[in-house]
C-alpha beads as a LAMMPS data file, in Angstrom:
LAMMPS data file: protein, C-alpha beads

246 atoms
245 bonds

1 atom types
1 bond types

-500.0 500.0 xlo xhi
-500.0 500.0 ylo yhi
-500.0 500.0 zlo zhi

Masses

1 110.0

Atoms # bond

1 1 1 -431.468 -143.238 -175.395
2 1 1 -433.654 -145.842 -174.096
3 1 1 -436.819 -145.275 -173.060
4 1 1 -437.179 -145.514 -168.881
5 1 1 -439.314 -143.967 -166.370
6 1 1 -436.228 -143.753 -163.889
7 1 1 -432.697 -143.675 -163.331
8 1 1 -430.381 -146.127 -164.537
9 1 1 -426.891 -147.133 -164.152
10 1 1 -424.486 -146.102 -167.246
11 1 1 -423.404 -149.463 -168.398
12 1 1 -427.082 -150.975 -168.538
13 1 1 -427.977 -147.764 -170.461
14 1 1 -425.492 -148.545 -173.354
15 1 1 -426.178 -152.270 -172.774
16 1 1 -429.881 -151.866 -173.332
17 1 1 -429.253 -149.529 -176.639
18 1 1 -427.624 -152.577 -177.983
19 1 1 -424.264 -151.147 -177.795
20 1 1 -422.515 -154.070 -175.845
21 1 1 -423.492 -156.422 -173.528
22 1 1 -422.952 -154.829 -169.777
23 1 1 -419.068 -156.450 -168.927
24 1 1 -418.258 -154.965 -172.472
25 1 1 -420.118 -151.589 -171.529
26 1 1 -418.049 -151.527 -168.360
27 1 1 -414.973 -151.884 -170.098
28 1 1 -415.725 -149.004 -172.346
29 1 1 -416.401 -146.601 -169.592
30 1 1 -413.069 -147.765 -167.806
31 1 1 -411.400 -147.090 -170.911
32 1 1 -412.597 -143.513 -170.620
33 1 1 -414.516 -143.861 -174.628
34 1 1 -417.919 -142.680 -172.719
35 1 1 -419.089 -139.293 -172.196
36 1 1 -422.519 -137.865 -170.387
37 1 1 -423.491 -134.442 -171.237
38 1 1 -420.320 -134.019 -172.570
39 1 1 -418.072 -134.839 -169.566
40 1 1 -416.078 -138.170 -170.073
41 1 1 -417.519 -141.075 -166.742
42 1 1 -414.225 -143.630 -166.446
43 1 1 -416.442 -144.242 -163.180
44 1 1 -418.789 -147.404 -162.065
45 1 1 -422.327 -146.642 -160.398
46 1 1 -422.962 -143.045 -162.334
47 1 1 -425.966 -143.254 -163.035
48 1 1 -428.205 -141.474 -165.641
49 1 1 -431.734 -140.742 -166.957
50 1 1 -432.985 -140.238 -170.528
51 1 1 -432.661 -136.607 -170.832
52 1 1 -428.714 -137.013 -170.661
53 1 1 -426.965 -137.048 -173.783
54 1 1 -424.625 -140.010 -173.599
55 1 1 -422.482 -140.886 -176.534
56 1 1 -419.549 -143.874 -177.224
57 1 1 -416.501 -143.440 -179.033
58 1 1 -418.142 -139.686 -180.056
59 1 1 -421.721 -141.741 -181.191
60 1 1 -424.624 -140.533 -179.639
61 1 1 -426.434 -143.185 -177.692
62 1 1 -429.702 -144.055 -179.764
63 1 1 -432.212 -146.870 -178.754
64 1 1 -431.949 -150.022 -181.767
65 1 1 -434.468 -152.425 -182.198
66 1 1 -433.888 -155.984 -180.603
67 1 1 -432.473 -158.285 -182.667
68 1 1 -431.558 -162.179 -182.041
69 1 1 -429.573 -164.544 -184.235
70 1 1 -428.570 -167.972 -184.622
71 1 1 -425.189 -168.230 -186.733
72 1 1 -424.163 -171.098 -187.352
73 1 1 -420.101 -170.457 -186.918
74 1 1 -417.103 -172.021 -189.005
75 1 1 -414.294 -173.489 -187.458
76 1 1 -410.946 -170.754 -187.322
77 1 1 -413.683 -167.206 -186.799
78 1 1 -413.040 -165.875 -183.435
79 1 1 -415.802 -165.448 -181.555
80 1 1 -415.938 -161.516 -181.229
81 1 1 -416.929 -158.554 -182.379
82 1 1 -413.263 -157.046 -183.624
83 1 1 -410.053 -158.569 -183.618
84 1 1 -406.831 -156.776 -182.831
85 1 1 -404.825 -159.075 -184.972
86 1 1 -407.295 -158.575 -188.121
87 1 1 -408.590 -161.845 -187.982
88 1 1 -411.743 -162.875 -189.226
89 1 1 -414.305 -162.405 -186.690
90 1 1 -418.377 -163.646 -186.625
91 1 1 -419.304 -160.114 -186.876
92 1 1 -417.854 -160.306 -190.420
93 1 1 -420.515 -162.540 -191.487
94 1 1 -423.000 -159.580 -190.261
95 1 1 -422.095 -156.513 -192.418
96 1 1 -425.360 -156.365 -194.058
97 1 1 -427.607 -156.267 -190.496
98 1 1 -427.660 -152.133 -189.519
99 1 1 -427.709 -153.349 -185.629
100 1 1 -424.246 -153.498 -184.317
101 1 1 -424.001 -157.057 -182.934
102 1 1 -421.728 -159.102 -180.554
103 1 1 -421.904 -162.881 -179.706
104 1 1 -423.810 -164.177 -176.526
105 1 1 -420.725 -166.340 -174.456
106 1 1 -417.896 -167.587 -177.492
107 1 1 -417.262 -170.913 -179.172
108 1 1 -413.033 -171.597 -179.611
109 1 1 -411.709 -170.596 -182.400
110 1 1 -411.446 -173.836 -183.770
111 1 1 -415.009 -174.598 -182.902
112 1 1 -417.610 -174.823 -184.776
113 1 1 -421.756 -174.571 -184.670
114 1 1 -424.412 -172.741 -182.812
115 1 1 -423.807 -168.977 -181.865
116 1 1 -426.365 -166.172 -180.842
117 1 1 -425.849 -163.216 -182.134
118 1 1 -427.773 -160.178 -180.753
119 1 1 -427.619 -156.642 -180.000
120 1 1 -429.547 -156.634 -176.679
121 1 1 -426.929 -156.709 -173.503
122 1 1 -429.038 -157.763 -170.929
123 1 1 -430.436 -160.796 -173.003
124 1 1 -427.138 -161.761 -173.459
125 1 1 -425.865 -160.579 -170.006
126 1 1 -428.604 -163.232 -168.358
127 1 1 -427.932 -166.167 -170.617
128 1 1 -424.097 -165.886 -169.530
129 1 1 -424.703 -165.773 -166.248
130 1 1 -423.194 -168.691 -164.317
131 1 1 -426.886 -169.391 -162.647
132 1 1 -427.739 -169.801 -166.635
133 1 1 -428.266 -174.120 -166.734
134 1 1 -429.136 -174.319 -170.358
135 1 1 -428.014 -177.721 -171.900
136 1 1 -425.355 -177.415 -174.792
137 1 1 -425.001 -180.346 -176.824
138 1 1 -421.417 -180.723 -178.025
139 1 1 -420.159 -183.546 -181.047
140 1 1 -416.695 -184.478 -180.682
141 1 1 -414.232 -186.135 -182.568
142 1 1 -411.685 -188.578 -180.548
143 1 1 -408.465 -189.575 -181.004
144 1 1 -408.884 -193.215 -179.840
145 1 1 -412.155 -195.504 -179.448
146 1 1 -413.326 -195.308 -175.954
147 1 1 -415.660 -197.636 -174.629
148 1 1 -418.721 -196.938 -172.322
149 1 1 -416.929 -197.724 -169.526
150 1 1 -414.206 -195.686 -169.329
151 1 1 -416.790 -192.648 -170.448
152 1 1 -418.743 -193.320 -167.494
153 1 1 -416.720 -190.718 -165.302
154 1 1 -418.460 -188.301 -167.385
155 1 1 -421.867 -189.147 -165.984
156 1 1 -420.589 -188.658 -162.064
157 1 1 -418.914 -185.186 -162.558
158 1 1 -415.576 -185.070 -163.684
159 1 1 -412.799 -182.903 -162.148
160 1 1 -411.317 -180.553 -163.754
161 1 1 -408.748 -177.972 -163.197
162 1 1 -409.589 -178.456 -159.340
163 1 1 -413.124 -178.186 -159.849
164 1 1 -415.742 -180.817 -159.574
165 1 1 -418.105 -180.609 -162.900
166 1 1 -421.712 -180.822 -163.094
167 1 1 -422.780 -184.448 -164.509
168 1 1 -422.933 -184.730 -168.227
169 1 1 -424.455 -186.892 -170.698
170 1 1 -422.776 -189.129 -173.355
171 1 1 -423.188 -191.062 -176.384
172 1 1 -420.719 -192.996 -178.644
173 1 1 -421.949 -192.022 -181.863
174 1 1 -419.845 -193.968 -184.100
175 1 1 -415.927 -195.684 -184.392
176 1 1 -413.146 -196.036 -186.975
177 1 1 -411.335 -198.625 -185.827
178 1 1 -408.614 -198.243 -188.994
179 1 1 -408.396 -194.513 -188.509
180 1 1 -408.534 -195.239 -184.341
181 1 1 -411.004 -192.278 -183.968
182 1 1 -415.025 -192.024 -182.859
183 1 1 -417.496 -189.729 -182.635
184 1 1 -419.113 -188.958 -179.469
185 1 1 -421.601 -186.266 -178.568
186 1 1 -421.568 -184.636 -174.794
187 1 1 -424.507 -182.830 -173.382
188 1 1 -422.736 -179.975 -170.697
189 1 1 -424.977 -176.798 -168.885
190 1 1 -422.023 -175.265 -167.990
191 1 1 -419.571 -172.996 -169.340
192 1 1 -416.046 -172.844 -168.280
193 1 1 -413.363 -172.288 -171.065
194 1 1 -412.244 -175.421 -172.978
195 1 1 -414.602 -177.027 -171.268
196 1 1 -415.229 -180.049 -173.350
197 1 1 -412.151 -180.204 -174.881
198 1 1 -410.133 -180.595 -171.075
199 1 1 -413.403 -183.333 -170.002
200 1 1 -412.262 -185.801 -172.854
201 1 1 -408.615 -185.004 -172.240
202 1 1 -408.772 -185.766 -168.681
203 1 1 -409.713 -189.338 -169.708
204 1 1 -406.911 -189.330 -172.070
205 1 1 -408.839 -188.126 -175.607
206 1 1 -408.017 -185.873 -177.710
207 1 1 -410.274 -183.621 -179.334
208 1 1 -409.742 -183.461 -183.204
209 1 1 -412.779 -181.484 -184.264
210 1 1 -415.882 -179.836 -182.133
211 1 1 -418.979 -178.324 -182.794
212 1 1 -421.523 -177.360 -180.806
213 1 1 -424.956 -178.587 -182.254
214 1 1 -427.554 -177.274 -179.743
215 1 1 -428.350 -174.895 -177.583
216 1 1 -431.419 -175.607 -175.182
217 1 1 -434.531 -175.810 -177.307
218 1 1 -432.360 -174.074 -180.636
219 1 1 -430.460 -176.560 -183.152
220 1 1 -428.706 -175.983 -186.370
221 1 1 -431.243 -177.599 -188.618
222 1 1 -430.961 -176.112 -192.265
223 1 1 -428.025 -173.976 -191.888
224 1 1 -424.505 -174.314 -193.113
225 1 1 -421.354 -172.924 -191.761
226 1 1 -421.759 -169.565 -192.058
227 1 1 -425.051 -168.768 -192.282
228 1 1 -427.740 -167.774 -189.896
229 1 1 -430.985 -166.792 -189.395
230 1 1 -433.385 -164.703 -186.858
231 1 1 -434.921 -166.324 -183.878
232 1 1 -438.602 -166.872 -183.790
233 1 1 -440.347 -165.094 -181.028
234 1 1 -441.482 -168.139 -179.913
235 1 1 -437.132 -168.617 -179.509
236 1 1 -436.458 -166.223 -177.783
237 1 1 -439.263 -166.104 -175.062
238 1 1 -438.463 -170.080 -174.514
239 1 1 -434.643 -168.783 -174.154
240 1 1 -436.222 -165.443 -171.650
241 1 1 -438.174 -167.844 -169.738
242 1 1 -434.772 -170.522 -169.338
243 1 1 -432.738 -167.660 -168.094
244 1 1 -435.333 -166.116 -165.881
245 1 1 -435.117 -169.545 -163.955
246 1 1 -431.927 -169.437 -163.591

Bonds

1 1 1 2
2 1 2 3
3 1 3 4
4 1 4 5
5 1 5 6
6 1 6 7
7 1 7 8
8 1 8 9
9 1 9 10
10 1 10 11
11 1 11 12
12 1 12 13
13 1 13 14
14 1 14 15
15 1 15 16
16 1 16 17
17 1 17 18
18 1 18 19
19 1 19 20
20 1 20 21
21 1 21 22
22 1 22 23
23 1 23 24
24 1 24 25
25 1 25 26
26 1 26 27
27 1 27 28
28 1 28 29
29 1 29 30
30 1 30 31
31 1 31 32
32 1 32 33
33 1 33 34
34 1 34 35
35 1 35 36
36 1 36 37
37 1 37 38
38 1 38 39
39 1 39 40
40 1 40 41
41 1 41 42
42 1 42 43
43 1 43 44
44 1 44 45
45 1 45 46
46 1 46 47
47 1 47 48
48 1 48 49
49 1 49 50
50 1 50 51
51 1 51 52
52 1 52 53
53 1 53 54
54 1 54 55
55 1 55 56
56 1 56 57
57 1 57 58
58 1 58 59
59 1 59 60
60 1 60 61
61 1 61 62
62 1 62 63
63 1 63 64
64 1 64 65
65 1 65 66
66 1 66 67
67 1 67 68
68 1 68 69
69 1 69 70
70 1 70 71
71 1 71 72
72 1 72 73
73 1 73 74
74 1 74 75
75 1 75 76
76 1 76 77
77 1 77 78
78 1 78 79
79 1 79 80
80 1 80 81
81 1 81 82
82 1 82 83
83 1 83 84
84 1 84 85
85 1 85 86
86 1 86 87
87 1 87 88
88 1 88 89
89 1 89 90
90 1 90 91
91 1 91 92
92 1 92 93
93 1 93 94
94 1 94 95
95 1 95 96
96 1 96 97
97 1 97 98
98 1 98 99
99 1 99 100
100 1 100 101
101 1 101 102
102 1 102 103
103 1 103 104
104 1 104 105
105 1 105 106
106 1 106 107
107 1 107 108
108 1 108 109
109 1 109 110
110 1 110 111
111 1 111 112
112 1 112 113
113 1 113 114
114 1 114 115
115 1 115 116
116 1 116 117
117 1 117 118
118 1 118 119
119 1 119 120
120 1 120 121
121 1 121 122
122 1 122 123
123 1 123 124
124 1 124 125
125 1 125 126
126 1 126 127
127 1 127 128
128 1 128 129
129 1 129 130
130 1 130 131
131 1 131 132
132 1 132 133
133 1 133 134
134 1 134 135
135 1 135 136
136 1 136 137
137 1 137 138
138 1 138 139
139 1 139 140
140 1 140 141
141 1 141 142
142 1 142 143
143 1 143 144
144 1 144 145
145 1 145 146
146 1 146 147
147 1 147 148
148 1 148 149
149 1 149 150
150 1 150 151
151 1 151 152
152 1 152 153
153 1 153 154
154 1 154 155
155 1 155 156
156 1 156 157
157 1 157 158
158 1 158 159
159 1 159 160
160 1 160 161
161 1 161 162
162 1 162 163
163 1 163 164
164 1 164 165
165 1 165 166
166 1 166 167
167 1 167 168
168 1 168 169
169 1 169 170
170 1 170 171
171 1 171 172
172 1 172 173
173 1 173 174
174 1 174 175
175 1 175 176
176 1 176 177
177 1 177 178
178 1 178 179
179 1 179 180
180 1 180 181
181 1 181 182
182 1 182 183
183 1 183 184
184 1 184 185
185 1 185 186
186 1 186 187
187 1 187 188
188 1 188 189
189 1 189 190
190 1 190 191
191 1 191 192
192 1 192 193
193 1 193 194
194 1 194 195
195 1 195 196
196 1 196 197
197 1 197 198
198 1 198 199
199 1 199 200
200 1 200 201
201 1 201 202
202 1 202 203
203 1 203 204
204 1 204 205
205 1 205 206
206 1 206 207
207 1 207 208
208 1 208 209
209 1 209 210
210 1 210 211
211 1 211 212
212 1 212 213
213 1 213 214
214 1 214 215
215 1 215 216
216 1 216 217
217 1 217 218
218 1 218 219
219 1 219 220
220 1 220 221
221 1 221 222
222 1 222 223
223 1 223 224
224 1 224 225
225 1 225 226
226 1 226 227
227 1 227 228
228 1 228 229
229 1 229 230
230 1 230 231
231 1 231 232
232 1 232 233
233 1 233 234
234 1 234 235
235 1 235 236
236 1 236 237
237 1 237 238
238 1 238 239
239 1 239 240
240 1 240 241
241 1 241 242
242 1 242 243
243 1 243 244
244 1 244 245
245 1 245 246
């Protein structure tokens, strides 16, 4: 059980003993797979101190020590930490870290490059956050060679799905003009699903490949798909102080 000097709700104590992040934590409760002092909570609010004996899926609650990754994902690994379906999931590449991990927001499946990986829920739970402005740097490969000009939208705020999108920056990386495909990299601080993928469509591109190759101050220098390594301290108190300004 987490250390605490007070009262806390249920979902931020399994959140902050790196069970899942708080939305997942909710979930589990309303599933009815959490019991206090023996008495299964499918309620929200309850709240609970560090005397009571909590447990998930029949695991006693236990305090882990924080720990932060960047995992550089392969394309087709759902970002997740299990899979229904049996399909290979980025907690796979994880089975020799003792902390039970979960990724903080998800790449596509068919997306690759930076993920964090951690077991600490409100970490993750503030970096998700919608206030959460941290610039994502996306590369993209295009069906078609656009020029700057018909990019340009991009800078103003696209719309998309009925909703006007924060400005983003561009930059034609390089063209094919016998394959009629480019590379172009889009810099995005928001987060709404297929979000790059539906920006380039709306101007009539298709997205071939994507990968996500930074993440505020955090890039994927050294690392090949699949691998990943801890964050500095240094890393994660730049990534504390982004999110606390949000």
């Amino acid at each position: 059980m987490p250390k605490a000097t007070s009262e806390m709700r249920l979902q931020k104590a399994i959140a902050e003993a790196g069970i899942a992040s708080r939305r997942h934590a909710e979930a589990l409760i309303s599933a009815g797979r959490v019991t206090v002092n023996g008495e299964t909570v499918t309620a929200m609010g309850v709240k609970v101190t560090p005397q009571d004996a909590i447990e998930v899926d029949g695991v006693p609650l236990t305090q882990e020590q924080k720990k932060y990754y960047l995992f550089y994902k392969p394309r087709g690994v759902i970002s997740a930490a299990s899979d229904d379906k049996k399909r290979r999931v980025v907690t796979d590449f994880f089975e020799d870290e003792p902390q039970r991990l979960y990724p903080v927001g998800r790449l596509d499946w068919d997306t690759s490059g930076l993920l964090l990986m951690t077991n600490d829920g409100d970490f993750a739970n503030r970096l998700m956050h919608p206030s959460f402005k941290v610039e994502k740097k996306y590369v993209a490969k295009l069906q078609g060679i656009p020029t700057r000009e018909k990019l340009m939208p991009l800078r103003d705020g696209l719309v998309v799905d009925h909703k006007k999108l924060a400005p983003a920056r561009f930059k034609i990386m390089s063209t094919d003009k016998a394959k009629q495909t480019s590379i172009v990299s889009l810099t995005i601080h928001q987060g709404i699903n297929h979000q790059v993928k539906k920006m380039f469509e709306t101007l009539g591109y298709k997205v071939i490949k994507l990968s996500r190759e930074q993440y505020g101050p955090l890039t994927l220098a050294g690392l090949q798909p699949g691998d990943y390594r801890a964050l500095k301290p240094a890393e994660v108190a730049a990534l504390e102080a982004l999110s606390n300004e949000g």
